[in-house]
C-alpha positions in Angstrom: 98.0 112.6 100.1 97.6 113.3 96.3 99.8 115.3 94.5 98.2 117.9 92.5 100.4 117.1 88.9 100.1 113.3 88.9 98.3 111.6 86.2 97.9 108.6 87.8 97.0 109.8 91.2 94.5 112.9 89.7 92.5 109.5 88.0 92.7 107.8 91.0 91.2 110.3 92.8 88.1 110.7 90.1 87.9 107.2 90.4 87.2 107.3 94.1 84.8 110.6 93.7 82.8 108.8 91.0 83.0 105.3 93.0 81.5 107.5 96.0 79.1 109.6 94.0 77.5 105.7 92.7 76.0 105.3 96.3 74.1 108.7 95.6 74.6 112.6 96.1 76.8 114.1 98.4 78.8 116.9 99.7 82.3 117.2 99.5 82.8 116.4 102.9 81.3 113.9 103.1 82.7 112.5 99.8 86.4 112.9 101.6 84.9 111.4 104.3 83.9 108.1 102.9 86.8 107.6 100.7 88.8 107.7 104.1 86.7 105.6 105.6 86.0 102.9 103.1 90.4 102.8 102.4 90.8 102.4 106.0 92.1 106.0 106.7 94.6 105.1 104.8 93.8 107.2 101.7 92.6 111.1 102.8 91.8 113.9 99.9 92.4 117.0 101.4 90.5 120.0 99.7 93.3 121.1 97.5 92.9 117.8 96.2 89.2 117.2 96.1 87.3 120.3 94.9 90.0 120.8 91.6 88.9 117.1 91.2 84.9 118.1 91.1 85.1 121.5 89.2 87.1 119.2 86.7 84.4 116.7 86.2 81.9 118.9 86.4 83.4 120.7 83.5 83.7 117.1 82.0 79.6 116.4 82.2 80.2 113.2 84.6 79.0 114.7 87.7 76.3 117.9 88.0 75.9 120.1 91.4 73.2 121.7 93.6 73.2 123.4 96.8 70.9 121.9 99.8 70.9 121.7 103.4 73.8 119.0 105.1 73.3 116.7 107.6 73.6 119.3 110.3 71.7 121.8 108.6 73.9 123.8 106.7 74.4 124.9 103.0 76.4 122.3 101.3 77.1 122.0 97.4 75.6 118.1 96.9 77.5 116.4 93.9 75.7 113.7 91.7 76.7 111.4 88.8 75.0 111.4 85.7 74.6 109.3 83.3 78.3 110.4 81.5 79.8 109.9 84.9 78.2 106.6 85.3 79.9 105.3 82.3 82.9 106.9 83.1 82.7 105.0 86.7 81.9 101.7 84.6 85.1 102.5 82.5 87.7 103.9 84.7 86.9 100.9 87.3 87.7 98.9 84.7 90.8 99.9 83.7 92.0 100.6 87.3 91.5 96.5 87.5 93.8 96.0 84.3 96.5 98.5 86.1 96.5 96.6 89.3 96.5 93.3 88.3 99.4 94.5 85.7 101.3 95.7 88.7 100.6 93.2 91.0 102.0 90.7 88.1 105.1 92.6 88.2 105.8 92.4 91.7 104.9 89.2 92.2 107.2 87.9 89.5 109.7 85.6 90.2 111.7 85.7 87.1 114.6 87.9 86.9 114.8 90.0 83.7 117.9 88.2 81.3 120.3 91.1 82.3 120.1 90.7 86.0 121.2 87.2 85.8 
């Protein structure tokens, strides 16, 4: 669903990593698996997608990573915020509030721009 070279939708997938991450660790499956869920299935992060997305903040200091065992008892890389991420979350959610309700002002506008008139 994202595209690898988008700005906007490489944030929005951080935003949705570090908005799952905020509930506690987990693996990356189960981090696509949530943000499918809680957008209802409407928004899916394939792997492509996901793990360039956690290497990235890794590398940024807002999430850290250990291996443990999954649900079903396999090896699975867990991913957890720290505090960097946390203000990152606290920061990016607020922004994505000033985007949408930018956007949402836009297209709900009912005045025509002085040249379409």
């Amino acid at each position: 669903m994202f595209a690898k070279d988008s700005g906007l939708l490489q944030g929005t997938v951080e935003l949705l990593v570090l908005k799952t991450l905020s509930w506690g660790p987990m693996h990356g499956y189960g981090i696509a698996s949530w943000i499918e869920s809680a957008t209802g299935d409407v928004l899916r992060v394939e792997e492509g997608s996901l793990y360039p997305a956690l290497y990235r903040m890794a590398r940024k200091g807002w999430i850290t990573a250990e291996w443990g065992l999954s649900e079903n008892n396999r090896r699975a890389k867990y991913y957890r915020l720290t505090a960097e991420g946390r203000k990152q979350f606290r920061e990016q959610t607020s922004g994505w509030q000033r985007l949408t309700a930018a956007v949402n002002q836009a297209i709900a506008t009912r005045n025509a721009p002085s040249w379409a008139r």
